[in-house]
N, C-alpha and C positions, 0 to 999 in steps of 0.2 A: 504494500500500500504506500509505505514512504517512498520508495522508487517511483511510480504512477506520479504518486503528489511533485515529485523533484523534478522530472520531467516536464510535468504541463508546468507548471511557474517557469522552467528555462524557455519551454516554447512559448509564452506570456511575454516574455521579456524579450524574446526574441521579435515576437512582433511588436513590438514597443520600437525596439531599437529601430529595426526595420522601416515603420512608417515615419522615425524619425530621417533617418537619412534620407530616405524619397523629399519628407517637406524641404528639409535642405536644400536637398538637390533642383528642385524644383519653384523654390520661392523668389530665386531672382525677377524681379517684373522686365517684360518685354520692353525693350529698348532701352533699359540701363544698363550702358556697361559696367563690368565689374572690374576694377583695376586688371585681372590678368585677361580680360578681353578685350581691353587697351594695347594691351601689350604683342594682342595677337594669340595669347593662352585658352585654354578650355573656358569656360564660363567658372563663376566662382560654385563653392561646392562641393566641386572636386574632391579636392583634399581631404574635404570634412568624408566626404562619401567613400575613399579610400581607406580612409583612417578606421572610422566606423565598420565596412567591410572587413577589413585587415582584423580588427576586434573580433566581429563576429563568426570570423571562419576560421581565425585564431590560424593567421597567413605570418610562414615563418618570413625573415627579411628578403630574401633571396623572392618567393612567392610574390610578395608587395611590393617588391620594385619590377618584378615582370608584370602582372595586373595593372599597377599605376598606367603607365601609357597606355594598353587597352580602353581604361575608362576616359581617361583627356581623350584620347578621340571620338571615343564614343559621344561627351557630353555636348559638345555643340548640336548634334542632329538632335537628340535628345532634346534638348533647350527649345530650338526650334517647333521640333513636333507639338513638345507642349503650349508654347506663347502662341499658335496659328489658330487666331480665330476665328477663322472657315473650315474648321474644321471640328465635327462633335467630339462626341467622347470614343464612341465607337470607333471612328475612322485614326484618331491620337493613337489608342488602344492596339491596331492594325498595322500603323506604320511603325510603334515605337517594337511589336515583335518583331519587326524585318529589320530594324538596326538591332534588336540584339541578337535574330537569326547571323547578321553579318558577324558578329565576333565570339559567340561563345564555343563556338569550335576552338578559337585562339585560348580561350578562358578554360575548358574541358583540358585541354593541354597540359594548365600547369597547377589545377587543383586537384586534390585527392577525390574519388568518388565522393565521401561524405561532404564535402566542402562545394564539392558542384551542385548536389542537391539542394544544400544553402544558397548558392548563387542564384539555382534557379529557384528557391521558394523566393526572395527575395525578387528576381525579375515578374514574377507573378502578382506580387504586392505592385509592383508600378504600374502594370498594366490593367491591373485590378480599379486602382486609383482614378487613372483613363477613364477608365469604361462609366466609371459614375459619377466623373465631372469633376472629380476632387482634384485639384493643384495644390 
């Protein structure tokens, strides 16, 4: 019974964390840049979103600095998808799985099975998000 009990609190938390990094990632408003997309960088979030990632999939150094670049590129299309407001929730939901169709073969690469499941419960919360409008 304590094992059951200890389990759902970590997966509790886990989506805690989880929909925090999404608002993160997500809260920049369309058309402000953020100093590192001044600069020409990912949108801001980034970091926070690697960081947090790195936390929850418990990514040794070597793993989080392979991942980092995956996600800076990924987050501009990301960004976009989200600020386009011709576009529902549905159609956000559609295109943000075909950028992350484009990279998680790169992602599956260099995490462990159990850490890819993480990855992908986590891309699931963002599309989730999509789907019902929430930024």
């Amino acid at each position: 019974m304590k094992d059951y009990s200890s389990r759902n609190s970590a997966f509790v938390l886990f989506i805690i964390v989880v929909f925090l990094i999404v608002s993160a990632m997500m809260a920049q408003e369309p058309g402000s840049p953020s100093a590192g997309a001044q600069a020409g960088a990912a949108p801001a979030g980034v970091e926070t979103k690697v960081q947090d990632v790195a936390q929850i999939l418990n990514l040794s150094p070597q793993e989080k600095s392979q991942l980092e670049p995956i996600v800076r590129a990924e987050a501009p299309k990301v960004q976009a998808i989200v600020h386009d407001p011709n576009l529902t929730g549905d159609e956000k939901a559609k295109k943000l799985e075909a950028v992350h169709k484009q990279t998680d073969s790169l992602v599956k690469s260099i995490l462990n099975p159990t850490q890819y499941k993480q990855w992908e419960d986590i891309r699931k919360v963002e599309v989730q998000r999509l789907k019902s409008g929430s930024q």
